[in-house]
N, C-alpha and C positions, 0 to 999 in steps of 0.2 A: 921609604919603600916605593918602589917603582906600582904605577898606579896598575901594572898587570897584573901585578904579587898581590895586591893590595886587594883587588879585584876576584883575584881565585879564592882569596883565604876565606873575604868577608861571605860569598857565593856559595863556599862548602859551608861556612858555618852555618849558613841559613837555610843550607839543606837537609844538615847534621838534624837542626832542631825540628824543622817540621818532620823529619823519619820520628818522632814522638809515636803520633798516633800509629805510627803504622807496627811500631816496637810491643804498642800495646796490642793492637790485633795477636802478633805474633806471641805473648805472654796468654792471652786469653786460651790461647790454641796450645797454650800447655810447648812452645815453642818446637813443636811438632811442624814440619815442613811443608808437608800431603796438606795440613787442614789447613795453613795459613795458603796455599798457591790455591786449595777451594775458596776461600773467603774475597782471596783476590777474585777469581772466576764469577763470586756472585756481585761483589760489592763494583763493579769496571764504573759504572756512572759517578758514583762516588771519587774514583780514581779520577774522572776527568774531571770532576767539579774542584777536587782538592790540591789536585796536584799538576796535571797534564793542561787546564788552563792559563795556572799560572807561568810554568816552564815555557811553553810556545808561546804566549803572551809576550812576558821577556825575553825570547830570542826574537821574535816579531819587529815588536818596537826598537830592538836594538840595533837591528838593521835598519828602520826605514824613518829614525829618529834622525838620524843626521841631513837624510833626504832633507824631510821638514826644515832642520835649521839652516839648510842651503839659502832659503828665502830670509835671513835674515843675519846670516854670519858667513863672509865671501871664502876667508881663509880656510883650506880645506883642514890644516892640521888642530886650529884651537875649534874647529866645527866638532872636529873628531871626538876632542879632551873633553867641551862642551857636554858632548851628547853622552860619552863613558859617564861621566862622573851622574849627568841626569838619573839614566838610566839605574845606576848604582844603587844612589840614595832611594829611585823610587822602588826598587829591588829589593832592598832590606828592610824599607817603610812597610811593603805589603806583606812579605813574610812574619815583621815583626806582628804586623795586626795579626796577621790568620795564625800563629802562634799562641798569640792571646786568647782569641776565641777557642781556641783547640786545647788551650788548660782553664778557660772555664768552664766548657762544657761539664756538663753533670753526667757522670759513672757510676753504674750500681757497681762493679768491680773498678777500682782505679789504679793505677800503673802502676806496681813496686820495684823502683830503684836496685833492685837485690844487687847481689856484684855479678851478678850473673850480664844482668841488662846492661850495668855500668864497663864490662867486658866488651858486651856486643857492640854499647855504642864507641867503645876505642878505637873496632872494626869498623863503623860507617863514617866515624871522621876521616877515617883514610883513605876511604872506598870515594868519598867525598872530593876531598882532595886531589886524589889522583884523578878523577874521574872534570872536576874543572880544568884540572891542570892539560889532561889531555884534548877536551875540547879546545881552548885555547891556543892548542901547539898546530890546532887545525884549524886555524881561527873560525872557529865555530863562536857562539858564546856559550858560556856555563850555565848561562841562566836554562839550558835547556836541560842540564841535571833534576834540575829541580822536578820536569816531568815525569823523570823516573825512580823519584822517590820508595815508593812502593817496590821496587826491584833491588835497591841499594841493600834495603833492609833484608832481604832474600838472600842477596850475594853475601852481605854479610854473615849471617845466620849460618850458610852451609859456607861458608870460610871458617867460624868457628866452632864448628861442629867438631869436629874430631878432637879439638883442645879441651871442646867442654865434656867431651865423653870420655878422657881420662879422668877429668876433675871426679864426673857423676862415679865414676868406677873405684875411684880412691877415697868416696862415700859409702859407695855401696858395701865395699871391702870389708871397711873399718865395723860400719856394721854390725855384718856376716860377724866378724872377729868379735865380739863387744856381746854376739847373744849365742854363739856357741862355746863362750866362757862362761854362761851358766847353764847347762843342764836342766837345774831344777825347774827352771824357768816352766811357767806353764804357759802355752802361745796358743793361742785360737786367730783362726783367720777367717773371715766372711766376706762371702761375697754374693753376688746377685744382678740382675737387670736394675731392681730397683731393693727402695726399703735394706741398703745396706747400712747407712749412715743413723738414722733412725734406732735398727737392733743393733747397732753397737753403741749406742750411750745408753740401751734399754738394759745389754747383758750387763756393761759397766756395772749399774746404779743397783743393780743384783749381787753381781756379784762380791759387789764393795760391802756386802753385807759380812762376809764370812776374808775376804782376801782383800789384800794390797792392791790394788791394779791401776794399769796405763793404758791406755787406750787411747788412738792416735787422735789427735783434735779436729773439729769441721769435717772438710773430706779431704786427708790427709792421705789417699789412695793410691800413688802413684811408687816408683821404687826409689824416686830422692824424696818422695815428702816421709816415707815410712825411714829412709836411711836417715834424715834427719830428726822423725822424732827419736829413733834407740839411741842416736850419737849424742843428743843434746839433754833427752829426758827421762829414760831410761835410768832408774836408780839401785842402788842393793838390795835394798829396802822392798823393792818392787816384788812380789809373787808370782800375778798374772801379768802377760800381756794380750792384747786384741787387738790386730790388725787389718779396717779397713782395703780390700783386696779390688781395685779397679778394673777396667779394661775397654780398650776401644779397638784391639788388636787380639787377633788369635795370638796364642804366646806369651800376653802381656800376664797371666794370672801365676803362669807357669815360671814365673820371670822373680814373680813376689815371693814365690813357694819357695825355691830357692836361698832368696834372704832368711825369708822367717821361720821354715820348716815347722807348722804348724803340728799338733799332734789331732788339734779338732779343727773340724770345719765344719761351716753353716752357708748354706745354700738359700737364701731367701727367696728366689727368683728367678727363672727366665723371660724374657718379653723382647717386646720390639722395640730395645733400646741401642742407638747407635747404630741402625742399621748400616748408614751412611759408610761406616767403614768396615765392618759385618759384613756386608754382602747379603747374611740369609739368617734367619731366626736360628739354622742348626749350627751356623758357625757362632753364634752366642752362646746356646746349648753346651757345646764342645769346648768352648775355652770357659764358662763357669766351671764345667766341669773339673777344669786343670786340675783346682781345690783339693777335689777328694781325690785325685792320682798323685796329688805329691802326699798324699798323708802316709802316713807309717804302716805297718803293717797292725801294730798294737794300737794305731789311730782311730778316734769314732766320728763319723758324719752324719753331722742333724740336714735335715730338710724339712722345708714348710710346703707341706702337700699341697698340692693346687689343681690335680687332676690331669696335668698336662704333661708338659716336658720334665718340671723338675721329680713328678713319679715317675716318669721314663728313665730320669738320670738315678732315683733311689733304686730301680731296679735293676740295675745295674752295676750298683757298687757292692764292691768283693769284700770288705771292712766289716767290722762294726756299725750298723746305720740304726738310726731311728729317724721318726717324722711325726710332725706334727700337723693340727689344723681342727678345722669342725667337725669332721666326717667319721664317726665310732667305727664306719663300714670299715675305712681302711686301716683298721688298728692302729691307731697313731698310739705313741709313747708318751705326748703329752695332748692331752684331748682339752679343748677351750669348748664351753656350753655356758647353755644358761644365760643367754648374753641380752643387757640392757645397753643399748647405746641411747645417751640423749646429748642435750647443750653441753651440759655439764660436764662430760666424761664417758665412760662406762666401768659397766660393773660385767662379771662373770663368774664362773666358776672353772678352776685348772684342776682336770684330776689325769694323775700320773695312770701308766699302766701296772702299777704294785698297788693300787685301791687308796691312793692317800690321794686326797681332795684340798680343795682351800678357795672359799670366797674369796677374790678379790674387786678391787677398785682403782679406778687411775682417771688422772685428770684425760689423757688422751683420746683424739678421738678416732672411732673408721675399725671398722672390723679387721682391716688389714694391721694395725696396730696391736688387733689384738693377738692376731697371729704368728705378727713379730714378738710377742708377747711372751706367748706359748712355745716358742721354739728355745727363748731366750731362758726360758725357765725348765725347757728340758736340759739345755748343758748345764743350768749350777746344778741341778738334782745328781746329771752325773757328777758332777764334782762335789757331794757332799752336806749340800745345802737341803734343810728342812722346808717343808712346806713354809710354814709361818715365816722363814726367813724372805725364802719367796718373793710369799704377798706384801712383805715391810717392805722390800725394795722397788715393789709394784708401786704400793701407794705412794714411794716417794717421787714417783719419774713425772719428768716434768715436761713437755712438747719440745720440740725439735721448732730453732726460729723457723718459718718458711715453710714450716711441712703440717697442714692441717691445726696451724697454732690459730687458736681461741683469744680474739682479742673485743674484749666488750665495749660496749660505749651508747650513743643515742643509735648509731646502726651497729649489730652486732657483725663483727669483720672475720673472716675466715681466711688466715691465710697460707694459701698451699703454693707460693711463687715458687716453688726449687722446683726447677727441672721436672713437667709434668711428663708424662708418661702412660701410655693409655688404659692401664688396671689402674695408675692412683687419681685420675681423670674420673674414669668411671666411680670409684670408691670416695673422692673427694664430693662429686653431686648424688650419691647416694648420701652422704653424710648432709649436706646442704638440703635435701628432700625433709631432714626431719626435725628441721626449724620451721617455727609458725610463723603468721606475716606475708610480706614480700621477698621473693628472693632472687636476689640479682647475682650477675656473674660477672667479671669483671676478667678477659685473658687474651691472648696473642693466640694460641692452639701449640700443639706440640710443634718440636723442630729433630732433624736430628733421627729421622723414620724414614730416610734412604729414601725408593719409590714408591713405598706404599704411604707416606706422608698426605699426600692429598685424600686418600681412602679415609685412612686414618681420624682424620680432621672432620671430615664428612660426618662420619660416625659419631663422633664427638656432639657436630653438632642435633646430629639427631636423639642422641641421646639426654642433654640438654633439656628436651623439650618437657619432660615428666619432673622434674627437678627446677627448673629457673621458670619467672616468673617476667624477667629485663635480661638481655644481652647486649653486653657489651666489648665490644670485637677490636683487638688494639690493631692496626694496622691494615689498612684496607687491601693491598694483597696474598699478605699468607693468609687472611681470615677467610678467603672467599669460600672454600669447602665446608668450612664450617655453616657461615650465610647460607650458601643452597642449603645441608643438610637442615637448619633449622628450617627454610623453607619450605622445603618438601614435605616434611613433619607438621606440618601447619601450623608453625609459628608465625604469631602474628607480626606482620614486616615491620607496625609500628612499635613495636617492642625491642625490636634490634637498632640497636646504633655503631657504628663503625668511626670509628677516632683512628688519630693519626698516632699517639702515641700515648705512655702511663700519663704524661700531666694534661694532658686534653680529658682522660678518663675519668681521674681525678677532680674537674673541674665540672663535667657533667655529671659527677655522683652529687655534686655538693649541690646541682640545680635542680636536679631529679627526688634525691634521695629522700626519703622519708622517718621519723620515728617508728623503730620496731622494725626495719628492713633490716634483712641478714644478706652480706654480697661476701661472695668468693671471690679472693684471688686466687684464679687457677695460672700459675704459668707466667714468671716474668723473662722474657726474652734478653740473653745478656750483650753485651755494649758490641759483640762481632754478629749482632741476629738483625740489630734493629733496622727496619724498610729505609 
C-alpha cells in the first residue's frame, strides 16, 4: 500500500477512536443535537486540551519536521519518506496513549455500545476518511482532522438523523400497535418536574398488591425507552401499565400521550427543572400539563397539592380530578397527617375523603416522599384497593438508589446524588436537620436552571446554613454562589472546603470525618457537567 493510503487510513482510524469521548457526550445528551453543540459551547478549553492540540500539533511538526532533518539527511525525497513515516508512528503512539487514558478514565454513566452508536460510529469512519482523504488531495496533512474531532461527531450525528428517525418511528409504531391491541390494559402515566421516578416504583409496590403490573425501569422516560419497554416487556399476563412521562421540550409529554393514551394521570410537580431548555417555569407548567389534556374524557387526574402551579393546573382541569397533600384546607382526596419523620423512616396516617384512615410506615425518608405517597395511594383507592392493602404495600417500599437512600455505617451517609433540584435540595437538608451529631454535606449545587442557576445556588447555599454543620463544594467554579450564599449567611469560612472533584471529597471525608457524623450527598454532576 502506497505510504499515502497508508497514511490516510491509519489518520482516520485514530480519529475514528478518539471521537470515543465525544460519542459519549452526545449519548449522555440523550443524542439530542441543541444540547450536545451546548456542551461543546461550554466544554471549548477541554476541546483544545483534547483534541485541537493535538491536530495542530501534528500538522505543525509535519511541516517543519523535514526542515529539522535537512541538517542531517541531504536527499530532499528519503528526507521526505524519513519525516512521513516519523511523524506517523509518532501520530498513532500519541493517539494510541490519549485513547488509553480516555477508557480508563472513571464514568458514573459509561458509554453503551447500543447499535445505535455502533451506526453512528459507521458514519464517523467515513466522515473520517474522507475528511483525510480530502486534506491530503490538498496537501494539507490529516493530522489536522484530528482537531476537529468534536465536529466529525456532530456531522455525523445529523448525517444520521433522518435514518435513525425511521428506525425510532418503526419503534414507536409497533408499540402504539402492541397496546392498542389490549383495551383492557390499565395505563397510568406520570409526570412532574421532579419526584417522578420515585412515585412510580412507590404506585408499582401498591399496586402489585391487588394487580399485575409493569412499570418502566430506572428512568425509562423518553418515547424509545417507553417504545422499548411495551415492545420487549410488555406481557399478557400484564393488567396494569405505568409510564414514567419525561420532558426537556414543550411537546415532549404530548408526544408520550400519544403512545400510551393513558386513562389516569399524576401530576407530581412543577419546579425549575430544565429550565435551560424551558425558557420559563410556565412553559414547564404547560407541557406537564400535556398529561391531563391527552386524558379521556372518562380519564381521572391525581395532583400532589403544592400551593402553586400544580393548584393552578388542578384548577383548571375539565376531568375527573383529585389532589392530594398535608393541607385538610384544600380538601385533598387523600389527606397525609399525623407525620413522624426520623432516621429511620417515617410513620403517618392516610385518610381518604370517604372517612377510611390507615396508620402507616415506610422505611423512606422527607416529607416529599410522603406526599408521593399519598398521591400514589389516592390512585390504587380509585382502582379498588382497601385501606389495609395500601398500607401492606407502604411498609414494603423500599428507597430509590440516589434519592434520599439511607446508607448506615461509622458515619451515617445520605444519599440524594440524582439530579438535585431545588424543592428536593431544600427537602433533602430538612431531612439531614433531624439527625444528631455533626452534619456534613457533601455536593456540586444544581445544574440544568437556565439563568436563574446562580440565584438558585445562592439560595441553596443560604439555606444550608440551619442544616449543615461542614460544606463541602465539589468543584470550585459552579460552587461559588453557593460559597458567597453560605457566606453571607455567616457560615463559618473554616467550615467550607472547596475540592476539585467526588474523589478529592471523598478523600477529605476520610481526613475530616468523624464517628456519629451524618453527610449528605446532595447532587452528583454527570460525566458532560464535570469543571
Amino acid at each position: 500500500m502506497p505510504f499515502s493510503l497508508m497514511r490516510i487510513a491509519l489518520v482516520a482510524a485514530c480519529c475514528a477512536v478518539a471521537c470515543r469521548h465525544f460519542v459519549h457526550m452526545l449519548q449522555l445528551e440523550s443524542y439530542q443535537l441543541p444540547g450536545y453543540r451546548r456542551w461543546l459551547s461550554r466544554n471549548r478549553d477541554k476541546l483544545l486540551k483534547r483534541s485541537v492540540v493535538v491536530g495542530l500539533g501534528g500538522a505543525i511538526l509535519s511541516w517543519y519536521l523535514p526542515i529539522f532533518l535537512a541538517l542531517f539527511i541531504a536527499e530532499e525525497s528519503r528526507r521526505a519518506s524519513v519525516a512521513g513515516w516519523m511523524m506517523l508512528v509518532a501520530f498513532v503512539a500519541a493517539s494510541a496513549i490519549l485513547a488509553v487514558i480516555d477508557l480508563r478514565a472513571p464514568a458514573k454513566k459509561p458509554l453503551v455500545f447500543t447499535r445505535r452508536v455502533c451506526r453512528l460510529y459507521v458514519a464517523i469512519a467515513l466522515l473520517c476518511l474522507a475528511g483525510c482523504g480530502i486534506l491530503s488531495f490538498f496537501n494539507l496533512p490529516p493530522y489536522l482532522l484530528y482537531a476537529g474531532n468534536a465536529y466529525v461527531v456532530l456531522a455525523a450525528a445529523a448525517a444520521v438523523q433522518p435514518f435513525e428517525g425511521r428506525i425510532n418511528s418503526s419503534f414507536y409504531e409497533r408499540a402504539k400497535r402492541k397496546l392498542e391491541a389490549r383495551p383492557e390494559l390499565i395505563k397510568i402515566g406520570i409526570t412532574g418536574s421532579y419526584g417522578k421516578t420515585s412515585t412510580k416504583f412507590v404506585l408499582r409496590d401498591i399496586l402489585s398488591q391487588k394487580y399485575r403490573v409493569l412499570a418502566t425501569p430506572a428512568s425509562f422516560n423518553t418515547p424509545m425507552g417507553l417504545s422499548r419497554v411495551i415492545n420487549e416487556q410488555l406481557k399478557p399476563e400484564h393488567e396494569l401499565f405505568i409510564a414514567e412521562m419525561g420532558a426537556r421540550h414543550v411537546g415532549d409529554i404530548r408526544e408520550l400521550c400519544e403512545l400510551v393514551r393513558p386513562k389516569y394521570g399524576l401530576l407530581t410537580s412543577v419546579g425549575p427543572q430544565h429550565l435551560e431548555t424551558f425558557g420559563s417555569i410556565e412553559n414547564i407548567a404547560s407541557t406537564k400539563y400535556e398529561l391531563i389534556e391527552s386524558l379521556p374524557a372518562d380519564g381521572i387526574a391525581f395532583f400532589s397539592s403544592d400551593g402553586s402551579y400544580v393548584d393552578r393546573l388542578y384548577a383548571k382541569c375539565a376531568i375527573e380530578k383529585h389532589r392530594v397533600g398535608f393541607n385538610p384546607d384544600r380538601q385533598p382526596y387523600m389527606l397525609a397527617k399525623d407525620i413522624e419523620v426520623g432516621p429511620q423512616g417515617s410513620r403517618f396516617t392516610l385518610q381518604c375523603e370517604d372517612g377510611t384512615a390507615m396508620r402507616c410506615r415506610t422505611k423512606l425518608l422527607g416529607k416529599h416522599n410522603i406526599q408521593n405517597i399519598a398521591l400514589c395511594a389516592a390512585v390504587a383507592k380509585k382502582l379498588g384497593l382497601m385501606m389495609e392493602e395500601i398500607a401492606r404495600g407502604v411498609r414494603i417500599l423500599e428507597p430509590v438508589e440516589h434519592r434520599l437512600q439511607l446508607i448506615p455505617g461509622v458515619m451515617t451517609v445520605i444519599d440524594d446524588a440524582f439530579n438535585s433540584n431545588p424543592a428536593g435540595a431544600q427537602e433533602a437538608l430538612n431531612v439531614l436537620s433531624g439527625f444528631s451529631g455533626r452534619r456534613l454535606i457533601v455536593t456540586p449545587g444544581m445544574i440544568e436552571q437556565g439563568e436563574k442557576e446562580d440565584e438558585l445556588n445562592y439560595a441553596f447555599g443560604t439555606q444550608m446554613v440551619s442544616a449543615v454543620d461542614v460544606a463541602i463544594l465539589v468543584g470550585p467554579n459552579h460552587t461559588k454562589p453557593i460559597f458567597q450564599g453560605l457566606v453571607d449567611s455567616g457560615f463559618s469560612r473554616e467550615e467550607i472546603h472547596v475540592v476539585a472533584d467526588l474523589d478529592e471529597a471523598s478523600a477529605l471525608l476520610r481526613a475530616i470525618g468523624r464517628p456519629g457524623d451524618t453527610v449528605l450527598f446532595e447532587n452528583d454532576l454527570p460525566d458532560n457537567y464535570n469543571e
